[in-house]
N, C-alpha and C positions, 0 to 999 in steps of 0.2 A: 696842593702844594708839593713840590719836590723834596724829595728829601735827596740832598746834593753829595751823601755820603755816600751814596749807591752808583755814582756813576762811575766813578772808578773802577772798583769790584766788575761791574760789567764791563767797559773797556776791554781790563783783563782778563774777564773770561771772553770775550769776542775772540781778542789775540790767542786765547791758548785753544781756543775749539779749532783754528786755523791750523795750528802746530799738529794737533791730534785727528783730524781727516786720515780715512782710509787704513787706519793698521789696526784692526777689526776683523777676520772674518766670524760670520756668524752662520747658526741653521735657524729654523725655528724653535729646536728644542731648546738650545742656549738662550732664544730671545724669552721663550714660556718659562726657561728656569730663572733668567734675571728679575722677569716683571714678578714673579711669584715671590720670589725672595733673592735678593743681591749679594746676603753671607750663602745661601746655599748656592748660589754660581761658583762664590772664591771654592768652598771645598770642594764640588765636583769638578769642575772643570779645569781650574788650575791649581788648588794642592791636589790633586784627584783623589780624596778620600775614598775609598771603598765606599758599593754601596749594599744593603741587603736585597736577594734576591725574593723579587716579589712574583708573586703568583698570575697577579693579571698583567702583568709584563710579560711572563713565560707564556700566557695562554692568548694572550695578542700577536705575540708575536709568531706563535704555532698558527694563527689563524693565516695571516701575513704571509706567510713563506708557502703555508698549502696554498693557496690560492695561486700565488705567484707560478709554481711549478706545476700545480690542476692547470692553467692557459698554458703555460709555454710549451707543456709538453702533452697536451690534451687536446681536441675539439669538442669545448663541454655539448655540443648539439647534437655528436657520436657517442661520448664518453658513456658509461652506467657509473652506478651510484659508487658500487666496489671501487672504479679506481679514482675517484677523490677520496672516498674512507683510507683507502693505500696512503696515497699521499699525507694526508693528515695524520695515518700513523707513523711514517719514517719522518717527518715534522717535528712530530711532540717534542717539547720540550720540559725536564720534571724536576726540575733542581729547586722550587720554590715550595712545594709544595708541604705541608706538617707529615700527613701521613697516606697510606694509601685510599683510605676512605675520597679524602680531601680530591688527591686527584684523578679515583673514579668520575667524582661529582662534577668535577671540570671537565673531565672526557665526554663523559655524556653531553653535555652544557654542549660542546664543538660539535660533537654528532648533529644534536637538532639543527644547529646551525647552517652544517653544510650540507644536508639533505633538504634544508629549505634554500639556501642559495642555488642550491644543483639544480633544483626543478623550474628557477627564475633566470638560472643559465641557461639551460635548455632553450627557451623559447627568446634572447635577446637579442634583439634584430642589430647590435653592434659588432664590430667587429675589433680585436685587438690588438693592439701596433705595437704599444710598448710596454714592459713590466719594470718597474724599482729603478726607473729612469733616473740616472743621476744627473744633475744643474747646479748649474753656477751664472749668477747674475750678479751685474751692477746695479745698485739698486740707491741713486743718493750718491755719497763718498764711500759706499760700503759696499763689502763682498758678499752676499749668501750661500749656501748653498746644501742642496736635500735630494732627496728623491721622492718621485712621485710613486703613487704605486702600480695607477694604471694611466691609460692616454686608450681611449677608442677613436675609433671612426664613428660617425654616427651613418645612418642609414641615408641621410640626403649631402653628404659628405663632410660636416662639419666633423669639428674636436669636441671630445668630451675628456675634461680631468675627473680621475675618481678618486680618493682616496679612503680607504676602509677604517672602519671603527667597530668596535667590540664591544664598548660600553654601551649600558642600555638607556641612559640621558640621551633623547632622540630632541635638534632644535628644527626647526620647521624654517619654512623660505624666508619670511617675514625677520628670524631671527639672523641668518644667513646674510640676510640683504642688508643687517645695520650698521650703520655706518663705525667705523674703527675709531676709539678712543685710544690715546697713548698710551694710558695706562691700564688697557687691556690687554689681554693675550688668546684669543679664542677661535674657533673654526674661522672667524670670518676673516682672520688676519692669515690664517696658513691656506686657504683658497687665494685670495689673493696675491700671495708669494709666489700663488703656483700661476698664475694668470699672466703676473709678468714672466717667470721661466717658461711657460711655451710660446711666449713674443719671443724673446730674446732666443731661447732655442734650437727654436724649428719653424721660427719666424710665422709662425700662425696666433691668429686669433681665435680661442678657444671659443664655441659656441656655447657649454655646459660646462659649468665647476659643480662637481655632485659629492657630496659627502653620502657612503654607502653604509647606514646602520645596518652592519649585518645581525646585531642581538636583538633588533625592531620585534613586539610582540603584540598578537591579536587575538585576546580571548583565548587566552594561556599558552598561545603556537607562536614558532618562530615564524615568523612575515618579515625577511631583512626590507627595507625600506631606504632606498635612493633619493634624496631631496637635492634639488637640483636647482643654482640660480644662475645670471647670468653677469658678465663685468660689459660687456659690450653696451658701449655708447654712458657718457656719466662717469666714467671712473677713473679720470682725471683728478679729482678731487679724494678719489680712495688713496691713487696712488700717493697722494701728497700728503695726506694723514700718515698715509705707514713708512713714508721717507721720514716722515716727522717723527715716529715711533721706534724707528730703527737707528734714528740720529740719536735720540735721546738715551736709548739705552748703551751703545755704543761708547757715549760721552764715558758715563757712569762707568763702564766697563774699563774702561783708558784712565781717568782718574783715581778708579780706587777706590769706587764708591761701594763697598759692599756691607754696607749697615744692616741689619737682621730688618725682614717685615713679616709680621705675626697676621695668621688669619686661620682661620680651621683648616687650611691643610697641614696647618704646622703636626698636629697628631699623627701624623703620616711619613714625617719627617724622617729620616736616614740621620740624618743630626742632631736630633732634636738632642739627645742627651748632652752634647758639648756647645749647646746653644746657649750665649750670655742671658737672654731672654728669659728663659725657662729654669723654675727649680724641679729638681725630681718628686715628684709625688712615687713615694715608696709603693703604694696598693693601688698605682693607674691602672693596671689590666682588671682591678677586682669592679671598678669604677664604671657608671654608666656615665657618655658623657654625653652632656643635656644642653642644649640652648633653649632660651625663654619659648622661642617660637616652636621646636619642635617638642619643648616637654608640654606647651597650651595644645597641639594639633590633638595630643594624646589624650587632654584631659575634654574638649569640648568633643573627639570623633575617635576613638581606638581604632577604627574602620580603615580613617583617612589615615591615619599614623603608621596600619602596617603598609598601604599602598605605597605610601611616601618614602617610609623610612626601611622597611624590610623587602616590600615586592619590588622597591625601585619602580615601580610604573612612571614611565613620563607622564608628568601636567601640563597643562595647555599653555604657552602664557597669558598672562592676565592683565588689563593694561591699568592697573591700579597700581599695581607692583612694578612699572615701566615706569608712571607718573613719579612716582612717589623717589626711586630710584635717580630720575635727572634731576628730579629738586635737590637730592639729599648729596648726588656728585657733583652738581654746581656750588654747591654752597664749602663742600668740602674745599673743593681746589681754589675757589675764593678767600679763605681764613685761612691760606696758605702763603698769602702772598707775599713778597716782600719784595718788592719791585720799587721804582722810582717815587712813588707819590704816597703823601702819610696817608691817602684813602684814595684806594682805586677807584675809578670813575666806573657809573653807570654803564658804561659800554663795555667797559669789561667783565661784567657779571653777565652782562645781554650773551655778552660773544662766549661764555662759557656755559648758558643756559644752550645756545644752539647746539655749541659742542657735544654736549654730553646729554640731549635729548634722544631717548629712545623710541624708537616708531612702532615698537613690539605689543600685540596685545589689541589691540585696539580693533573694534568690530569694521568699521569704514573709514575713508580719509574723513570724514565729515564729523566722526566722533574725535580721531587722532587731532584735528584744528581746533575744536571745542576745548579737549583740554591743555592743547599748547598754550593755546592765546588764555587760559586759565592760571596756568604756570607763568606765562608773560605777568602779569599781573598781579601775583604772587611775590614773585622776586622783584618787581618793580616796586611793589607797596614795602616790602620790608627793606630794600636800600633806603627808603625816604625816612624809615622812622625809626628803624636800628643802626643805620651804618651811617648815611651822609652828613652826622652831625659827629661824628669820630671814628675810624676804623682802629681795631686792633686784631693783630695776627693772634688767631688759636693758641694754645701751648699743646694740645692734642685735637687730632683726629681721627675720628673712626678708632680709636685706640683698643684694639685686641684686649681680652684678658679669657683665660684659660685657669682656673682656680678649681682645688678641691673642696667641696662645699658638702656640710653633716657627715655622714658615713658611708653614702653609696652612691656620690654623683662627682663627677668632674662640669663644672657651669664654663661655657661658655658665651663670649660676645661682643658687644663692640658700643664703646660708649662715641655719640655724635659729635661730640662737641665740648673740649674743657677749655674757660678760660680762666686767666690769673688775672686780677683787678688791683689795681695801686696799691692797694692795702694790702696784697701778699694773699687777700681771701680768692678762695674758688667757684667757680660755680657751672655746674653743667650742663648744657642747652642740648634738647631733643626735637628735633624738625617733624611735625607733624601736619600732614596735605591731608586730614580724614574731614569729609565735609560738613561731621556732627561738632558741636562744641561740646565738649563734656562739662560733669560736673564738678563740684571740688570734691566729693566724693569717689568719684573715677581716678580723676588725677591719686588722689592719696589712696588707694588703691591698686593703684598700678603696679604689678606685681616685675616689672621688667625693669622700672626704674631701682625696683629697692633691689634687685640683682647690682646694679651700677653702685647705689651707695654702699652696700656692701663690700662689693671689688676695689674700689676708691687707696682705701688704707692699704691693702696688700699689693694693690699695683702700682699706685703712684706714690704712694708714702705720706697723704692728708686726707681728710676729710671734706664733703664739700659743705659749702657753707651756705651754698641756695642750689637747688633744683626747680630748673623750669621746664616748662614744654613752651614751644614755638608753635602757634597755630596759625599757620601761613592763610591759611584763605580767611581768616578773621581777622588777622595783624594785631593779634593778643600772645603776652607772653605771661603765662599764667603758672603762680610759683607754688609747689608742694613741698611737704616738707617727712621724712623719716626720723626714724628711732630706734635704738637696742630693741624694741620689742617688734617692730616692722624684720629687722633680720631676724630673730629667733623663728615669728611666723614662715617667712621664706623660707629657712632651712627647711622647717619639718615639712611645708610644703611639698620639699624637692625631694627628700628624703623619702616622703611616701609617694611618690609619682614615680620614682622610679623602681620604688619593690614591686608599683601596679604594672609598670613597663616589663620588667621582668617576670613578674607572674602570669602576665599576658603570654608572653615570648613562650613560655615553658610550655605553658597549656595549647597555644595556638587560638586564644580565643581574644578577640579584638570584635568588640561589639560594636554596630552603630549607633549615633546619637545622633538627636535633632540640634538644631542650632541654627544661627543667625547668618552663619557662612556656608551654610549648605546651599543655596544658593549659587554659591561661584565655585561649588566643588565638581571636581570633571567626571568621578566618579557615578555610575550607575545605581541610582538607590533610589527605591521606593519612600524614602520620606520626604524627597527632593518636593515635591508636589504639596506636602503638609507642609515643607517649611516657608515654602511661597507663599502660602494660604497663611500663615504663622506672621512673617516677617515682610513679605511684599519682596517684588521681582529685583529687586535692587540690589546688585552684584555691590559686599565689601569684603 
């Protein structure tokens, strides 16, 4: 059925998106700082709040400029080691850093760096044409414009884009190659930006878009690592997602849409203190802050927890965490809707499961098909017997909470799903794709959901009044239920999880543990083999 009170409202925003075309220029930073948060655009970019000087912006940026000036004023395949060291020292830049300890630590950090990009210099059969190239494109009804940092020749004469990274989050081709959602902002949308700026440019088709990990590590040395994919042939369709992604932000930008969006970077925030969102937690710095899933890594593997969370090691991706991800972003931007009809139709849940399907993870296309046409059927079986007999739009999604919890943790995380029912009652739905059905024991044990009831009262101001899980591959919605004494357990839970995290941290000692996910851990461990023999070859 239509609901005829929407058409209007759309009309006029048809007419007013016409009025608004073109008086936009954007970069990519602008587009990564909108999609990340829309109040943190209004204060940088146009009240331009100050921001504080951060440390791995100074020391990217030192990386960024030695390089830049090691090529333009170098033959790294003549050069010696001393004069990039040179360069890297008239580079530095130290205004971020606490104290001199702090940016010894980072000095050195850059050292290993550029003695292992020096030696991968030395032997690169490319040649370099252009450095911190600046562009400007038409892109859509809109202006971009950035710089690249490098542009080669390749050895059979094509184009290579490179652009350098610092951070040691290395994504692999697979990650590189997927396809751009709107409402993302990630390396694969700033390759792309750069794909159409050497069309447009220098009217060449780039043969490589390479993202250069220069902090890439192997068995504790610097290995910078080049991952390289291609847009040639197919990306017609890329480019129309990110017209699609640049139109929408743009809008938003033109109207004044800058509403605050909470997610773990908020802790990072330059505003966070004058954010509506946030109240001040007085003893944040004394504070560990813990999400469900990283404070379980610590309690099943202390091993895996400092890899993850202290060594930063990159992880492989996993195509369980792919899967489970398109289910959980189909479903989000579905309970979002509010378009013409009192229930979206079936083809509109189809056409936002392809959307936002990830191809990441997955060992062959023949496992990747296996579990599409899984998820087909998933979301196909729960339109029939959740939705097509009534839709109603969320009152939340994915909704943020950031809470100080006992005496020594900050909890964060993100509940799936709240809605409001006739009655004014709440209840909260958790989308679960795991292929076991649990118990009622599991369920009321679930130590993530009583993080949720808990957060409830301090973030939205009620309580809920049923908790369910959603078990898509069984089309069961199976209801648990909490208590005052389910929170008190939680706290101390959390409370001693995080003295063990810190008393780890102090001593240096993170032991390994067996377990049921040992299994799909990327790490090198001799109990990997026990835990097969334990649990069976079955990656969850």
């Amino acid at each position: 059925m239509i609901r005829f009170e929407k058409i209007i409202p759309l009309i006029g925003k048809f007419i007013s998106n016409l009025f608004l075309r073109g008086a936009v220029r954007l970069s990519y930073s602008k587009i990564s700082t909108y999609s990340q948060c829309p109040l943190k655009y209004k204060y940088q970019y146009i009240e331009k709040r100050p921001t504080k000087p951060s440390l791995y912006l100074d020391f990217g940026s030192t990386i960024h400029n030695t390089l830049r000036d090691y090529h333009r004023d170098c033959d790294p395949k003549k050069a010696k080691l001393e004069d990039l060291m040179a360069t890297y020292h008239r580079n530095w830049i130290a205004t971020a850093y606490k104290d001199k300890e702090e940016e010894e630590a980072f000095r050195e950090r850059g050292r290993g760096i550029l003695k292992a990009y020096y030696e991968k210099a030395k032997v690169d059969p490319n040649r370099v044409l252009y450095l911190e190239e600046f562009f400007k494109v038409k892109i859509g009804d809109y202006e971009l414009v950035g710089r690249i940092d490098r542009v080669d020749r390749l050895p059979d004469g094509g184009w290579e884009i490179i652009d350098y990274k610092t951070s040691r989050k290395i994504k692999d081709e697979s990650e590189l190659e997927s396809p751009l959602h709107p409402t993302e902002v990630q390396e694969t949308l700033q390759l792309d930006i750069y794909h159409i700026a050497c069309q447009e440019n220098w009217r060449r088709e780039p043969k490589r878009l390479s993202i250069y990990y220069l902090a890439a590590q192997e068995n504790g040395q610097y290995r910078p690592r080049k991952v390289s994919v291609s847009r040639i042939g197919g990306e017609a369709q890329r480019i129309k997602a990110l017209k699609r992604a640049i139109h929408n932000i743009a809008q938003g930008i033109q109207k004044e849409d800058f509403s605050p969006k909470t997610g773990p970077l908020c802790g990072w925030c330059d505003y966070k203190e004058t954010c509506p969102e946030f109240k001040e937690i007085p003893d944040a710095k004394e504070r560990l802050r813990l999400s469900y899933s990283k404070m379980s890594m610590f309690q099943r593997c202390p091993a895996q927890y400092q890899a993850v969370y202290i060594d930063k090691i990159p992880m492989k991706p996993k195509f369980f965490f792919s899967f489970g991800s398109s289910i959980h972003t189909t479903f989000e931007e579905f309970y979002a809707y509010d378009g013409l009809f009192t229930t979206p139709p079936l083809r509109y849940l189809l056409k936002l499961y392809n959307k936002h399907w990830i191809p990441i993870g997955y060992r062959n296309k023949e496992e990747e098909r296996r579990y599409y046409q899984d998820g087909l059927k998933m979301v196909k079986d729960y339109y029939q017997k959740f939705i097509k007999k009534g839709f109603q739009r969320a009152r939340y999604l994915e909704k943020y909470f950031e809470l100080p919890i006992g005496e020594k943790a900050i909890m964060i995380g993100y509940m799936d799903r709240v809605d409001e029912l006739p009655d004014s009652s709440h209840i909260l739905i958790d989308y679960k794709t795991e292929p076991r059905q649990p118990t009622q024991e599991d369920l009321d044990n679930d130590l993530q959901f009583t993080t949720y009831y808990w957060a409830a009262p301090i973030v939205l101001n009620f309580t809920f009044d049923h908790l369910y899980f959603d078990y898509l591959r069984f089309g069961k919605r199976l209801e648990t239920k909490r208590t005052q004494e389910d929170i008190d357990r939680l706290i101390i839970t959390v409370d001693q999880a995080a003295e063990d995290i810190r008393r780890a941290t102090e001593l240096n000692d993170f032991p390994r543990k067996i377990n049921k996910y040992c299994v799909s851990c990327d790490l090198e461990c001799p109990l990997k083999e026990e835990a097969i023999r334990l649990y069976g070859s079955l990656e969850v």
